[in-house]
C-alpha positions in Angstrom: 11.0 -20.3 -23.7 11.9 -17.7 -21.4 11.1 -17.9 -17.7 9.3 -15.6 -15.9 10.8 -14.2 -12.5 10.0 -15.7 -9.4 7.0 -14.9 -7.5 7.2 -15.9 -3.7 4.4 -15.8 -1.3 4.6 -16.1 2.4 1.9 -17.9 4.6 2.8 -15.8 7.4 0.6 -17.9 10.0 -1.9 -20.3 8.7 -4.6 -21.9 11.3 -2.6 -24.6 13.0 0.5 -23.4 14.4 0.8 -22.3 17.7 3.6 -20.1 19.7 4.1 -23.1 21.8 5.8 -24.5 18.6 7.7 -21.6 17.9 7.2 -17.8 19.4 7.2 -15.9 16.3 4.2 -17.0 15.2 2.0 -14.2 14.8 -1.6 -13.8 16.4 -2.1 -10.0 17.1 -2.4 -7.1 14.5 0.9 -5.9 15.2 2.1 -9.5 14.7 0.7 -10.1 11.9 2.2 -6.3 10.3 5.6 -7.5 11.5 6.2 -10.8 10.4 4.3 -9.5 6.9 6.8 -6.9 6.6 9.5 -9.2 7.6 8.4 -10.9 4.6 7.9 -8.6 2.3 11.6 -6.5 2.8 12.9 -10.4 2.1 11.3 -10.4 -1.2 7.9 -11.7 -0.8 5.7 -10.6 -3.2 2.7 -12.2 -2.1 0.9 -12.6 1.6 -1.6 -15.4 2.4 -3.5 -14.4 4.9 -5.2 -16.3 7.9 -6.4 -14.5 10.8 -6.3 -14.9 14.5 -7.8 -13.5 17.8 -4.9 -12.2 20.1 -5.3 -15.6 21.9 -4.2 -17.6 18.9 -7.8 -18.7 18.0 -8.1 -18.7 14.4 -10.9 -17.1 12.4 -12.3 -16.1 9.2 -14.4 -12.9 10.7 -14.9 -10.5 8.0 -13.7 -7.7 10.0 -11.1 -9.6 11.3 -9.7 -9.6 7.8 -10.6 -6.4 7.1 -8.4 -4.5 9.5 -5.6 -7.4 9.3 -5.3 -6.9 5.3 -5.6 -2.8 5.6 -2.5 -2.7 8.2 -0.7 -5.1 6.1 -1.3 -3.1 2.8 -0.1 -0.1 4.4 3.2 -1.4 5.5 3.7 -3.7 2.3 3.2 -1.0 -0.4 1.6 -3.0 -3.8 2.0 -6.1 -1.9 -0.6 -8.5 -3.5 -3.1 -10.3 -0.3 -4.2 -14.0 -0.9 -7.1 -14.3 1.8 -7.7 -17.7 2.8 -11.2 -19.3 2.1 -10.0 -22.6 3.8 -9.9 -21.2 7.4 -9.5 -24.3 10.1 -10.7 -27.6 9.6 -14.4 -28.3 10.7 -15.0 -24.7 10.0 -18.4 -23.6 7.7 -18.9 -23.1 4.1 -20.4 -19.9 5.0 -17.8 -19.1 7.7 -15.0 -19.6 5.2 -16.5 -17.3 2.5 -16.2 -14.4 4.8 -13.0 -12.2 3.3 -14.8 -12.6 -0.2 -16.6 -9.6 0.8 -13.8 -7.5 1.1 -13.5 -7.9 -2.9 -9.8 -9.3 -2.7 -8.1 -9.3 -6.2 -7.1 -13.1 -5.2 -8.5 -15.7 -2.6 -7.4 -19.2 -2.1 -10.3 -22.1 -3.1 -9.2 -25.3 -2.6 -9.7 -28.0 -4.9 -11.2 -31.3 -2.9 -11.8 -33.0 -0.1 -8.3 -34.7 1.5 -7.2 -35.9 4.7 -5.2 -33.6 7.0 -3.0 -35.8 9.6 -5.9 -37.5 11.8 -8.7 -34.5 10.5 -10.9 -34.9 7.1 -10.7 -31.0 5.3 -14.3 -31.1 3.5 -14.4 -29.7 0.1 -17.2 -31.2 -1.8 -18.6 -30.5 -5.1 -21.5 -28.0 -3.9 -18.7 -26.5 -1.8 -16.8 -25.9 -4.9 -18.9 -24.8 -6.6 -20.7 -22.0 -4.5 -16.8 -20.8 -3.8 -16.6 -20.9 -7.3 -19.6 -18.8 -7.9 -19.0 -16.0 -5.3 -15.8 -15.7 -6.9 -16.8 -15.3 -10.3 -19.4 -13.0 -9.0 -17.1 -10.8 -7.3 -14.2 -10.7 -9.2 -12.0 -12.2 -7.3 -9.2 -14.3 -9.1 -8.6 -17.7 -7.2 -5.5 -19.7 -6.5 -6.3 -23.0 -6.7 -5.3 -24.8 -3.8 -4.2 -28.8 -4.5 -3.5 -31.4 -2.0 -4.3 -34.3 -3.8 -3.7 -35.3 -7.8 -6.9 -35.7 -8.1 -7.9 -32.1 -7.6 -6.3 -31.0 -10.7 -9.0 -33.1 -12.3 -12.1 -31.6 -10.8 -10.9 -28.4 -10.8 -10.5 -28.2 -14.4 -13.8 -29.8 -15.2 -15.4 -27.5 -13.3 -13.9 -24.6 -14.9 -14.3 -25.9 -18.4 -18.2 -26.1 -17.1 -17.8 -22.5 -16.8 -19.0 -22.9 -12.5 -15.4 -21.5 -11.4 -13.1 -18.8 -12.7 -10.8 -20.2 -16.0 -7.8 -19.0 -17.9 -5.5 -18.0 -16.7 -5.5 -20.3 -14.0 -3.2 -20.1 -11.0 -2.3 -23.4 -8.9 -0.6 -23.9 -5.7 0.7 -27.7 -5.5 0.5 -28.5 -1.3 2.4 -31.5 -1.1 3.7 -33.2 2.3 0.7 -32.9 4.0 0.2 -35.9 6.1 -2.3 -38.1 4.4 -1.9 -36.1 0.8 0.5 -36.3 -2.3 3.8 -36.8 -1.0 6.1 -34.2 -1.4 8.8 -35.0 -4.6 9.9 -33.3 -7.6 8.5 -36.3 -9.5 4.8 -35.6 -8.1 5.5 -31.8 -8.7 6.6 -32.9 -12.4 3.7 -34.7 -12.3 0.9 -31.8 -11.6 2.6 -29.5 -13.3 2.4 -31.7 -16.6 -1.5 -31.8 -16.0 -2.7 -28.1 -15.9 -3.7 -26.0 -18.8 -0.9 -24.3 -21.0 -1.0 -20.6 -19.9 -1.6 -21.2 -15.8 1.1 -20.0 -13.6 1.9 -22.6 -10.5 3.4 -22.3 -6.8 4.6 -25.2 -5.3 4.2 -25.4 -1.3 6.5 -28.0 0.5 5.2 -29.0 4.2 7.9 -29.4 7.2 10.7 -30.8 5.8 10.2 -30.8 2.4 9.5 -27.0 2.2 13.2 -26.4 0.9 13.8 -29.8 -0.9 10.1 -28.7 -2.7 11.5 -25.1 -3.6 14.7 -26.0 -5.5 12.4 -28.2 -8.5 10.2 -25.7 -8.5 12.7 -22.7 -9.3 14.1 -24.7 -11.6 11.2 -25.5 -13.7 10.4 -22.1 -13.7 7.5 -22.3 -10.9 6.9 -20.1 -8.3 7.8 -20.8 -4.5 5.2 -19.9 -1.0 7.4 -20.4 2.5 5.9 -19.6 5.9 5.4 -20.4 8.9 1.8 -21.7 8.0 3.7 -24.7 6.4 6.9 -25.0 8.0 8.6 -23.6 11.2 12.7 -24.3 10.8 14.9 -22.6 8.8 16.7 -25.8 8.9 17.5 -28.9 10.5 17.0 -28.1 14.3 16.6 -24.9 14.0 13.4 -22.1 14.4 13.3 -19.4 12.0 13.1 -16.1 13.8 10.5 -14.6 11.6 9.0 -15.5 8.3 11.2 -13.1 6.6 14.3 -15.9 7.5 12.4 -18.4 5.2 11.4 -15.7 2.3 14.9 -14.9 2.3 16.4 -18.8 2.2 14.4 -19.1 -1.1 15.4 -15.5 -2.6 18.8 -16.4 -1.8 18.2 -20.5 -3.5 16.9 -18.8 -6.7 20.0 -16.3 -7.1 22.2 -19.5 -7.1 19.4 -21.1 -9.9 19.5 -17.5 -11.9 15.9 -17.1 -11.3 15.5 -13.1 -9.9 12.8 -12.6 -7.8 9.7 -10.5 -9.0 8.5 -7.3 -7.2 4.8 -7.3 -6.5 3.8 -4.9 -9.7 6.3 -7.6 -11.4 4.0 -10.5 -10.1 1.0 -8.7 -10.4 1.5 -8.9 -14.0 2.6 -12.6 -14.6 -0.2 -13.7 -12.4 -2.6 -11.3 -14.8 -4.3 -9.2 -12.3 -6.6 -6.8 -12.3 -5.5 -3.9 -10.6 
């Protein structure tokens, strides 16, 4: 069976991490464009996108998005945006459905409530499914976001109930998150035995396991997301200097696994896109 070529996305910022932990993380517009680009001109094909306040506050103000994603799209020609719906922990349902009203092509929607280190992220069933209904309503193709095994599960039910978007499916395996599914090839095998044939998959590896996550998941013919939302160190000891470091650790991984690495028009495709 032939293997498609390798999408990666870059989670340039996420909600958590701070410049105390490392001083590239972006908060400002101009941050944002930069570490974007960074990523993109490293072979990123795909942003997720959180936003900020210039004072590191994070937010999921419509207009917030607006002019984040419009800056980003005109540095990153074609490059596809993956707005976040998940926004910070203890953060609104309504809050969080914000950037759906920009009509994105793709938002995140995660798949169940989990633990994240000492908080609870709360994605019930009604959450779910009102996610899943302003999606379908608008359009807007999600990737499904999974911490836990058990969110396979309930995502697929509800898509087979018709109350969330269905095939093709796209999946992004989060594994390492303290309190979640551990993050080994075996529960990667795992997952990606239990989705429909057809879907397309990323697999996210947190801190450590960002790298040791990657390799399996080029080699099974997956798709890889780096950033600094999930991990900070290009290696051992070491801060990456911009997100485009990490893109280009993995583009460089999958030339030694003979996977190339798709442009965005390329991914745009596999992922079966609209635009």
């Amino acid at each position: 069976m032939k293997t498609e070529k390798l999408i990666i996305t870059a989670a340039i910022c996420g909600a958590e991490v701070t410049k105390e932990q490392n001083p590239a993380v972006p908060y400002t517009l101009e941050e944002m464009v930069r570490e974007a680009k960074s990523a993109y001109d490293a072979g990123a094909a795909v942003i997720h996108v959180h936003v900020r306040w210039d004072d590191g506050t994070p937010t999921q103000d419509r207009e917030r998005f607006r002019v984040v994603m419009d800056a980003i799209q005109a540095a990153c020609p074609g490059v596809i945006l993956i707005p976040s719906t998940g926004g910070a922990v203890g953060m609104t349902a309504e809050e969080r459905l914000q950037p759906t009203e920009l009509m994105p092509e793709m938002a995140t929607l995660d798949c169940g409530t989990c633990n994240f280190g000492d908080d609870v992220f709360v994605n019930d069933l009604p959450i779910l499914r009102a996610f899943g209904k302003r999606m379908l309503e608008n359009q807007i193709k999600p990737e499904y976001e999974c911490f836990e095994m058990g969110h396979v599960d309930t995502i697929l039910k509800l898509a087979n109930k018709g109350l969330v978007p269905g095939a093709p499916m796209q999946f992004n395996f989060v594994l390492g998150v303290a309190g979640c599914t551990p993050a080994t090839a075996g529960n990667l095998d795992w997952l990606v035995r239990s989705i429909p044939a057809g879907s397309t998959w990323t697999a996210t590896g947190i801190g450590r396991a960002a790298f040791e996550l990657a390799a399996p998941a080029i080699a099974m013919g997956g798709n890889v997301r780096v950033g600094f939302e999930d991990n900070l160190y290009l290696s051992k000891g070491v801060l990456a200097k911009s997100n485009g470091e990490l893109v280009k650790k993995v583009a460089d991984l999958a030339a030694l696994l003979g996977r190339p690495v798709a442009t965005p028009a390329e991914a745009r495709g596999i992922l079966g896109l609209r635009k």
